[in-house]
N, C-alpha and C positions, 0 to 999 in steps of 0.2 A: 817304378811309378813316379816317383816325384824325380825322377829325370825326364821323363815324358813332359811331366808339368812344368819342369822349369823351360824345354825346347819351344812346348807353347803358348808360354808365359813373354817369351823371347820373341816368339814369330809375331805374337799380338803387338806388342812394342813396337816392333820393326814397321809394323800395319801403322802403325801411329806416327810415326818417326817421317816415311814415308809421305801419309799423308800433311803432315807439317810442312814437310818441305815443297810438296805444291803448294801450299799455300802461301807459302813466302815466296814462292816463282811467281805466282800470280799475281801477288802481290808488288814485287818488285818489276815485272812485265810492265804492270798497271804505271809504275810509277816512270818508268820510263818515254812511256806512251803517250805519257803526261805531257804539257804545254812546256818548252822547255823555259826555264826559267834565269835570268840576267841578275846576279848579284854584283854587286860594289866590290870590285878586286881590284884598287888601283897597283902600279909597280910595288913591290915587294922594298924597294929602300924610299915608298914614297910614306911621308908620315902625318899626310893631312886626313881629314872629313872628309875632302870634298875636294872634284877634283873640276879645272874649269881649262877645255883645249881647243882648238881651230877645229874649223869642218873637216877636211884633211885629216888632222890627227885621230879625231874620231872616229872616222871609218877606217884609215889603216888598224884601230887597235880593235873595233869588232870582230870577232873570231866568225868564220867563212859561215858556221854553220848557222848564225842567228842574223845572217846577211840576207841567206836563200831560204829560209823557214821563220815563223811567228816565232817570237818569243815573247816571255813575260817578264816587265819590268818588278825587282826589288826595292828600287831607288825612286828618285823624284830625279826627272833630268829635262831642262830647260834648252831648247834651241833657238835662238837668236840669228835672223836671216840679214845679211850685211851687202851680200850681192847675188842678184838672179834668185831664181826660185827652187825651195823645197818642197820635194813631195812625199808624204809619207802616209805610209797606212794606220792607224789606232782604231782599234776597235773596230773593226769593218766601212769606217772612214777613209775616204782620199783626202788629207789636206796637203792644199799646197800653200804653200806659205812663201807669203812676198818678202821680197827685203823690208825694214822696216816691222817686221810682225816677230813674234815668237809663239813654239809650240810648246808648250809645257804637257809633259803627262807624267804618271802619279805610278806607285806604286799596282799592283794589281792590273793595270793596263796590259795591252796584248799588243805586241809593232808587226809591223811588216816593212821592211824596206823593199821600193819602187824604184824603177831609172828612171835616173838623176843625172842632169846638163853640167851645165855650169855654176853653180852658186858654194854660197863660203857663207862665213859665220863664225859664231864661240857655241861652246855646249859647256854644259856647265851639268854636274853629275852630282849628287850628293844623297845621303840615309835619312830615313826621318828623324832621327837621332841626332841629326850633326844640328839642328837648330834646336836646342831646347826652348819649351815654352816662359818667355819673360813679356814685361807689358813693359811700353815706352808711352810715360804721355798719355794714358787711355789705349795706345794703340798693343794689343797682342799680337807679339810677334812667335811666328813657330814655322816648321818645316811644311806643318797643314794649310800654309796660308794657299799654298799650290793647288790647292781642293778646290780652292774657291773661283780659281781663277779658268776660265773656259780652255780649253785645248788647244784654242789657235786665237790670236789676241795681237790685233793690231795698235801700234803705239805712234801716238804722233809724233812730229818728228821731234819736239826737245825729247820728249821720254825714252824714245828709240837711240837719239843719240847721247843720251845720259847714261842708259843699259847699257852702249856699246864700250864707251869708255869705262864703263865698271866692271865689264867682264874682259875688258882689255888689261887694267890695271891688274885685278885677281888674278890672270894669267902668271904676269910679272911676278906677283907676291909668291904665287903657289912654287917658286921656282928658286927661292930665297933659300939657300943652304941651311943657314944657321938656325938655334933659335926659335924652332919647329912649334915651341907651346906659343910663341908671340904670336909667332906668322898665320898659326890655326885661327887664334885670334883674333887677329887685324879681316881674314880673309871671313871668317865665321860673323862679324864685324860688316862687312863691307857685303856679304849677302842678306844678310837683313835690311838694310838698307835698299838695295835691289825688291827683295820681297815686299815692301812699303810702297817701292815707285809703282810695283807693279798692280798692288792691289787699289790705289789711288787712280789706275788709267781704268779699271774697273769700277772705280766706288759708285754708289748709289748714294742722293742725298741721305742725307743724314735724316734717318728715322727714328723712331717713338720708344719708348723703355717696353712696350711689347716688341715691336721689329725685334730690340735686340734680343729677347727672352725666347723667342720663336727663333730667332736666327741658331741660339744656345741648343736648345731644344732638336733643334734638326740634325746641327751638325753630331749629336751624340746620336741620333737614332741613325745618320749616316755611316759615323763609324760601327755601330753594334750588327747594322746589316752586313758589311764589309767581315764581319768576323763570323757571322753566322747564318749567313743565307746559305747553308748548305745542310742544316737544319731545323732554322725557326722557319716558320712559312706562314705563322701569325702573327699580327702585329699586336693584340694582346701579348705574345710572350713580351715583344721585345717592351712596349709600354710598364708591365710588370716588371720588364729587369731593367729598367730608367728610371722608376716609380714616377710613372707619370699616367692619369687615364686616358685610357682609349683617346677618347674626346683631344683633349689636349696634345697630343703627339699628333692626330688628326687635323686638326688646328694650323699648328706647327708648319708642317709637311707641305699643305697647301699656302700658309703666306711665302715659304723658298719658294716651292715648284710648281704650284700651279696643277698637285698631282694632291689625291686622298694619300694618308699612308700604304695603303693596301695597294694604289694604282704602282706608288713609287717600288714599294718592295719586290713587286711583281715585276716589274719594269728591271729590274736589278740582277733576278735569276732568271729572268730571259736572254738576259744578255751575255751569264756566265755560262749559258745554256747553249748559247751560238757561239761561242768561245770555244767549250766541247768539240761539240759537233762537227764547228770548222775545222779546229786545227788540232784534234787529235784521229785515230783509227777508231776510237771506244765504240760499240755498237750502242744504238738508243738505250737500250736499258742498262749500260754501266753509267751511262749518262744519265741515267734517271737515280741510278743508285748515288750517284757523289753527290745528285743534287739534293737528297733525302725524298727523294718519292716513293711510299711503299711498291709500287706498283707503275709500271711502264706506260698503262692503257692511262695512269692519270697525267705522266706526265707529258704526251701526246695530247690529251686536250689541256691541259694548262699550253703546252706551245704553240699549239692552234689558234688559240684562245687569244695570247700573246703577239704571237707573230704574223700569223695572218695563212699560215702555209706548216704543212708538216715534218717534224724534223730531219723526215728521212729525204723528202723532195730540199730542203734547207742546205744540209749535208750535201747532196749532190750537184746540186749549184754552186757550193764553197767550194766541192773541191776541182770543178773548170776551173772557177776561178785563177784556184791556184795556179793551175798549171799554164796560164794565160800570163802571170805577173814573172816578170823579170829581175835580177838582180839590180843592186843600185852600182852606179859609175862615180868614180871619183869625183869630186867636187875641182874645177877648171877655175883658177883666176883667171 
């Protein structure tokens, strides 16, 4: 008897065991299926933050498969157009970017590389970590300053040719054998400085002690979305985890964006939501599940609602797309 029971004491385990292990298949399927994702891995004897190389260099060191497929950026990485033009995809955008202009995009961002002619430039690649937050003068300086700054951003020509020589310089420095803590330094140093010119070809006159308390206000319910649109879908939560009222985060939202909270928030997981859709296999309701929608039929009219069209017609149009876009070409001086 209690041989029996121990056989099917055992067979039930196995039934569990079993079941475990799809679920970690699925699991791990899921994760693979996932957006591929671009970390900061400069050379292995390289011992900086931040790493700043020619157009050229750049793409020889992109790895084939995040050439011909979206990936997602981990890093903040800055492109600097010095001759002929750039064309790149972020976030369901074509920009093409002239000499004289730069593209900055951010972590969480989605690329596509487009063929590409002839043009050159510096790229400059760095973590949000490699700027810690210090204030100079009034001015706060951080690796976030790149938030602020639009994804394609023309510089006139002293600013363009000020950026060029400082990401020509950093080049140089990043290349300095010795003395690795200086040279982080000097280069950690010499991109803040960059970061200032940059946000200066953007400034906006100089506004009122609300501007800046609204400005304070946004960029935290900015980042708190960024961490949790995949579960908060109210903006009570997120005003209660800011301790700020409704009202006031409302406030906020609208002197940045010209959006309610509710319009911005919304505006944010529709976007993570065509991100999905586009550049993974997930069927609508996985995509509704990562999104945190209990239920598939809501998140169908939220992206209706949103986009203007339904995810499934959305998806299918992404993926012509795709198969219409090209690899990029070397960069031709």
């Amino acid at each position: 008897m209690s041989i029996h029971i121990a056989i099917f004491a055992r067979y039930i385990a196995d039934i569990k065991l079993s079941k475990t292990a799809i679920l970690i298949q699925i699991m791990l399927n899921s994760e693979q299926a996932a957006i591929p994702r671009v970390g900061f891995h400069p050379p292995l004897d390289y011992a900086l933050d931040l790493e700043v190389m020619s157009a050229i260099e750049w793409l020889e060191r992109v790895p084939a498969k995040h050439v011909t497929h979206p990936s997602r950026l981990e890093f903040y990485q800055l492109v600097l157009v010095t001759h002929g033009r750039f064309a790149h995809m972020v976030d369901f955008n074509l920009f093409t970017t002239l000499k004289g202009s730069l593209l900055a995009m951010r972590p969480g961002q989605v690329q596509r590389f487009v063929a590409n002619n002839s043009w050159d430039g510096w790229v400059v690649l760095f973590r949000p970590e490699t700027l810690p937050h210090t204030e100079h003068f009034g001015t706060r300086v951080s690796a976030a300053m790149v938030d602020d700054l639009p994804v394609q951003l023309t510089l006139n020509p002293s600013s363009f040719e000020a950026s060029r020589q400082t990401l020509a310089q950093m080049q140089q420095d990043t290349a300095l054998a010795d003395h690795a803590l200086q040279v982080n330094a000097l280069v950690q140093a010499q991109l803040q400085g960059l970061m200032i010119r940059l946000k200066r070809a953007v400034a906006q006159p100089t506004g009122t002690r609300s501007d800046a308390i609204h400005n304070r206000h946004f960029k935290r319910y900015r980042d708190a979305t960024e961490q949790h649109l995949h579960e908060w879908h109210q903006t009570s939560t997120y005003a209660k985890a800011l301790g700020l009222s409704e009202k006031t985060l409302n406030r906020a939202t609208h002197a940045i964006t010209a959006l309610s909270a509710k319009a911005y928030l919304s505006q944010r997981i529709a976007l993570e939501a065509k991100r999905l859709l586009a550049h993974t296999p997930w069927p609508i309701a996985q995509v509704a599940d990562r999104l945190g929608f209990a239920e598939p039929s809501n998140f169908i009219k939220f992206f209706q609602r949103e986009v203007g069209g339904s995810p499934g017609a959305f998806k299918k149009k992404q993926c012509g797309i795709a198969k219409l876009t090209t690899t990029t070409l070397l960069p031709k001086k």
